[in-house]
MARVEX-670383 format. One record per residue (C-alpha): x, y, z. Coordinates in steps of 0.25 Angstrom, whole numbers. Example, Ala and Ser with C-alpha at 12.3 -4.5 7.8 and 13.67 -1.06 7.14 Angstrom:
! MARVEX-670383
{{49; -18; 31}}
{{55; -4; 29}}
***
This chain:
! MARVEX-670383
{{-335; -634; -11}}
{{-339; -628; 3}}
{{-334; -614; 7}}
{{-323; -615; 21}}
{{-331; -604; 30}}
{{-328; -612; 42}}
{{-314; -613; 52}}
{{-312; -621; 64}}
{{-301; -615; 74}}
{{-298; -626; 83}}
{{-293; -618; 96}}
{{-296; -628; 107}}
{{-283; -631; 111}}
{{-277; -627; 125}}
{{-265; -621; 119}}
{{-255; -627; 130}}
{{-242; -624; 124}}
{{-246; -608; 127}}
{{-249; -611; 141}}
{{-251; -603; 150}}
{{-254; -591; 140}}
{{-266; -601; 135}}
{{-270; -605; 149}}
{{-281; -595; 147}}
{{-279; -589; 132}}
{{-283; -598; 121}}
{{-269; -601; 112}}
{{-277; -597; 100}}
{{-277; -582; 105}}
{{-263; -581; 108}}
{{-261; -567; 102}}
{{-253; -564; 91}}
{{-249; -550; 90}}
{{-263; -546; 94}}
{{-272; -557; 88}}
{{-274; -572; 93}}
{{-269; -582; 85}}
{{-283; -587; 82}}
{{-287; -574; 74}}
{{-276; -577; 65}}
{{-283; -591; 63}}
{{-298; -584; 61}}
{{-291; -574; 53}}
{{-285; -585; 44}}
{{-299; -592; 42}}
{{-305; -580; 40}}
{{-296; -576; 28}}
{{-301; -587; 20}}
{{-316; -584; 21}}
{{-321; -592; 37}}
{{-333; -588; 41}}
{{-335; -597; 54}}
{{-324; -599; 64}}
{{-324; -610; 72}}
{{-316; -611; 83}}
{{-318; -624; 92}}
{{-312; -617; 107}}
{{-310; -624; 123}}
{{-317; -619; 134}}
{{-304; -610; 137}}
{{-303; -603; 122}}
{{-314; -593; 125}}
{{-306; -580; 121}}
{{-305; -586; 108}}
{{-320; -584; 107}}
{{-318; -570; 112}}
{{-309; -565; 103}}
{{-316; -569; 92}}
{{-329; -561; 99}}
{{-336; -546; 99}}
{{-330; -543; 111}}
{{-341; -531; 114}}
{{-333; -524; 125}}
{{-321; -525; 117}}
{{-325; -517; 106}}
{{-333; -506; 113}}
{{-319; -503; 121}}
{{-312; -502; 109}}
{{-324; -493; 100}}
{{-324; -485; 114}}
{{-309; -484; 113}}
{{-308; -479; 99}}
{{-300; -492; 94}}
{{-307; -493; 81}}
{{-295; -503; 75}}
{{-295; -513; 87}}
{{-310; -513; 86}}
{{-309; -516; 72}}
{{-300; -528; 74}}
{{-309; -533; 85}}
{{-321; -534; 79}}
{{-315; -540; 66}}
{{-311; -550; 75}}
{{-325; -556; 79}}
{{-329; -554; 64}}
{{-318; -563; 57}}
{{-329; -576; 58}}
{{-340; -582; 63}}
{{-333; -590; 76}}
{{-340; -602; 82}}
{{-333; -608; 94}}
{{-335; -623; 98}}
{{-328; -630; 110}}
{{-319; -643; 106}}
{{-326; -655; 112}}
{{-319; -670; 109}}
{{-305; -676; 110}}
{{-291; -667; 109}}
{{-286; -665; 95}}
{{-286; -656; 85}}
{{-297; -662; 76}}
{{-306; -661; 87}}
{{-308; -645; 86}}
{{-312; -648; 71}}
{{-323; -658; 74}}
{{-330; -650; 85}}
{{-333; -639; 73}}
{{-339; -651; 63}}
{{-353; -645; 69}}
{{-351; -633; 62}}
{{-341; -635; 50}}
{{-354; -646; 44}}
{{-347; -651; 30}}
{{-340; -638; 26}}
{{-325; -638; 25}}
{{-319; -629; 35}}
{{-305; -623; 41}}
{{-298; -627; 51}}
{{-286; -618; 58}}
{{-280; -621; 72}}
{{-283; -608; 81}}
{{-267; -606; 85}}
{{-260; -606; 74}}
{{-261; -599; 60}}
{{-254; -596; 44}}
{{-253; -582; 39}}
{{-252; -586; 25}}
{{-259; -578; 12}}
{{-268; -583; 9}}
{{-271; -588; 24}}
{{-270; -602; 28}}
{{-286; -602; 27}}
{{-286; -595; 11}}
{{-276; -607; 8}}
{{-283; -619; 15}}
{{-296; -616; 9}}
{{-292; -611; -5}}
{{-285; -625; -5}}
{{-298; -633; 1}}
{{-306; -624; -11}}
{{-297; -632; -21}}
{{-294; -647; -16}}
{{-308; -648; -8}}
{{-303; -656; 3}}
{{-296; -654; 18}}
{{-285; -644; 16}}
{{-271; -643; 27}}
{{-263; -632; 29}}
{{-251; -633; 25}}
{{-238; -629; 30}}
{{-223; -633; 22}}
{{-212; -634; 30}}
{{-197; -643; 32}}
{{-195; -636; 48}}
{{-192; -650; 55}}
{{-200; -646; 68}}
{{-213; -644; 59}}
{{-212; -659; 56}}
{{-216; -661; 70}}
{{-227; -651; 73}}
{{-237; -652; 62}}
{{-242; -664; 54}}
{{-235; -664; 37}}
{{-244; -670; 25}}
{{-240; -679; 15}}
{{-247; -681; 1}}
{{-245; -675; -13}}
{{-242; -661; -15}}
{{-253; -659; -26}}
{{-249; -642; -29}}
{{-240; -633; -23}}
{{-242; -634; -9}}
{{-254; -643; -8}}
{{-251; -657; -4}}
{{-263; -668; -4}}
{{-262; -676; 9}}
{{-259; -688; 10}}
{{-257; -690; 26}}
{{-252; -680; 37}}
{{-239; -684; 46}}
{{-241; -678; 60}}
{{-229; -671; 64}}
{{-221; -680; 56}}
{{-206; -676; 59}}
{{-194; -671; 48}}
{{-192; -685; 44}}
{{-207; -690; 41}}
{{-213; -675; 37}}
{{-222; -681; 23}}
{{-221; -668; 17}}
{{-215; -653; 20}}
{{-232; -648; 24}}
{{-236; -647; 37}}
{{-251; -646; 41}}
{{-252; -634; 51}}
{{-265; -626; 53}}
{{-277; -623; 45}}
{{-286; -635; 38}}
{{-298; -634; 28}}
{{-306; -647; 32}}
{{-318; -654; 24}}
{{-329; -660; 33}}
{{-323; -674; 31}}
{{-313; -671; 44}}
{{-323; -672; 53}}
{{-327; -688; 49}}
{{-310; -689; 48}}
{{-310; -683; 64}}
{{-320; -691; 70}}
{{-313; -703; 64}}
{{-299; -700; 69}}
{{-295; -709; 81}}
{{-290; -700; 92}}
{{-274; -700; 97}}
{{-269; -707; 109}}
{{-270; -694; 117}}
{{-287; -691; 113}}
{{-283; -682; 100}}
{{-291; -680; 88}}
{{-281; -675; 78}}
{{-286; -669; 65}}
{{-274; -675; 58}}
{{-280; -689; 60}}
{{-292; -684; 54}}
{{-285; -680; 41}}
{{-280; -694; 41}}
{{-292; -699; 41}}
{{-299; -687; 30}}
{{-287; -692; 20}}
{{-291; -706; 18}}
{{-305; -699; 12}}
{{-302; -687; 5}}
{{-291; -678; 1}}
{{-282; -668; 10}}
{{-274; -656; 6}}
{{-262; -648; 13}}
{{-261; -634; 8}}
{{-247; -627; 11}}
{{-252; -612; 15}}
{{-245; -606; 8}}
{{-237; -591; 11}}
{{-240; -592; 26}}
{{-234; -595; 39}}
{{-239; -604; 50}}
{{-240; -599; 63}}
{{-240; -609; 72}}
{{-244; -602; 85}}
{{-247; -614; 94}}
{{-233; -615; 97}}
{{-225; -606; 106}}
{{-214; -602; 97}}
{{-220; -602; 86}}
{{-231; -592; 93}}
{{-219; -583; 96}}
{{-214; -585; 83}}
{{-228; -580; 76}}
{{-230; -568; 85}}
{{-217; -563; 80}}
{{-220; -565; 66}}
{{-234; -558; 66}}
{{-226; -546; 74}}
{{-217; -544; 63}}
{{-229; -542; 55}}
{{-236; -533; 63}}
{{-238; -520; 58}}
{{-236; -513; 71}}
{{-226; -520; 78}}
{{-219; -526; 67}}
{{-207; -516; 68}}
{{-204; -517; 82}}
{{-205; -532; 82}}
{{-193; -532; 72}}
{{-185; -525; 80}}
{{-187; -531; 92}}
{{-184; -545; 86}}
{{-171; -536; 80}}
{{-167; -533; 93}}
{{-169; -546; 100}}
{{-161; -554; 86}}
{{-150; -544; 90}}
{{-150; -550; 104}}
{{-147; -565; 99}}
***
């Protein structure tokens, strides 16, 4: 079995439901605290032992590129400044992986990013995880996809369980047999399927180990009426020939921070966890409860 070593961050997208704050700054490097969603996506892939990062960029997501850079003036101010810690952190940054940046050429849709890397990925099985939105899970989200692709050998899903009614119309939920705790077989996937036709309580949310086949199952996909190229179609098609798994990931919340509110809602949570302002976040929130 081939080692995953490779992770494709699709992060093309022109993130119009921030606008205008990502009229000029990529979504993906909407700060958290004080690091951009994406590094926690890098971080994740990281974890579970990715050498080469892959992110497939627009013409207008070049700060992406930048961060993930030696920027040369940067740290000379900061060595001449005497601030050895955010030194540290800065150059750890550029040496997380190897990144390699492609530009997405062909139709809309999400399972275009994932063809545009074919040239690079040859027949090795890879990582896929969207570049604005993440799991904090232990082991990470990556740890858990590829111990779970190390045991059944196939395409393995993230998997998220949950009964809230409005997640029944965001995110696509699989049906198929539950063949160990946690671990359900696919049998097809419902696209945002709704209380009343939900298959199953898992919902597929970010983070994917793909075997080579997806590519054949991509170019094979019939475009929607609007131009996409949706990888869920692809998965469709991959099913008739081989086997699918969902993994739940397990002891982790997912962030999904390409929406406002839940954006909001992360930024609070990782706050409350910060070890410096941690204790004054609380008190604030205190105060403003008191309020209501």
């Amino acid at each position: 079995m081939k080692k995953i070593t490779k992770c494709v961050i699709p992060a093309a997208g022109y993130g119009t439901r921030f606008l205008p704050a990502t009229k000029a700054m990529p979504k993906e490097m909407l700060p958290l605290i004080d690091k951009p969603i994406i590094q926690f996506v890098v971080e994740d892939a990281v974890s579970a032992g990715i050498e080469d990062i892959i992110i497939v960029t627009g013409w207008h997501k070049r700060s992406i590129e930048d961060h993930f850079d030696y920027p040369f003036e940067l740290e000379k101010r900061l060595e001449l400044g005497g601030k050895e810690k955010e030194l540290a952190q800065i150059r750890e940054i550029a040496n997380l992986a190897n990144f390699i940046y492609i530009r997405q050429k062909g139709p809309l849709g999400n399972a275009t990013p994932i063809l545009n890397a074919r040239h690079l990925l040859g027949e090795e099985p890879f990582l896929v995880l969207w570049g604005d939105d993440f799991i904090k899970a232990t082991p990470t989200r990556s740890q858990q996809l590829i111990a779970a692709y190390e045991k059944y050998g196939c395409s393995i899903l993230s998997g998220y369980r949950t009964k809230k009614e409005a997640d029944t119309k965001k995110y696509g939920f699989v049906a198929g047999e539950e063949v160990e705790d946690g671990v359900i077989r696919v049998k097809s996937i419902i696209e945002k399927p709704g209380p009343d036709k939900a298959p199953s309580d898992m919902a597929i949310v970010s983070g994917y180990v793909f075997t080579p086949e997806i590519f054949e199952a991509i170019e094979a996909v019939k475009p929607k009426d609007d131009g996409e190229l949706v990888y869920v179609d692809a998965l469709d098609i991959l099913l008739k020939s081989q086997e699918v798994y969902a993994a739940e990931i397990k002891n982790g919340k997912y962030y999904d921070t390409g929406d406002k509110l839940e954006y909001l809602k992360t930024l609070i949570d990782l706050g409350l966890e910060h070890e410096e302002y941690s204790a004054k976040l609380r008190e604030h929130l205190k105060e403003i409860a008191s309020r209501l």
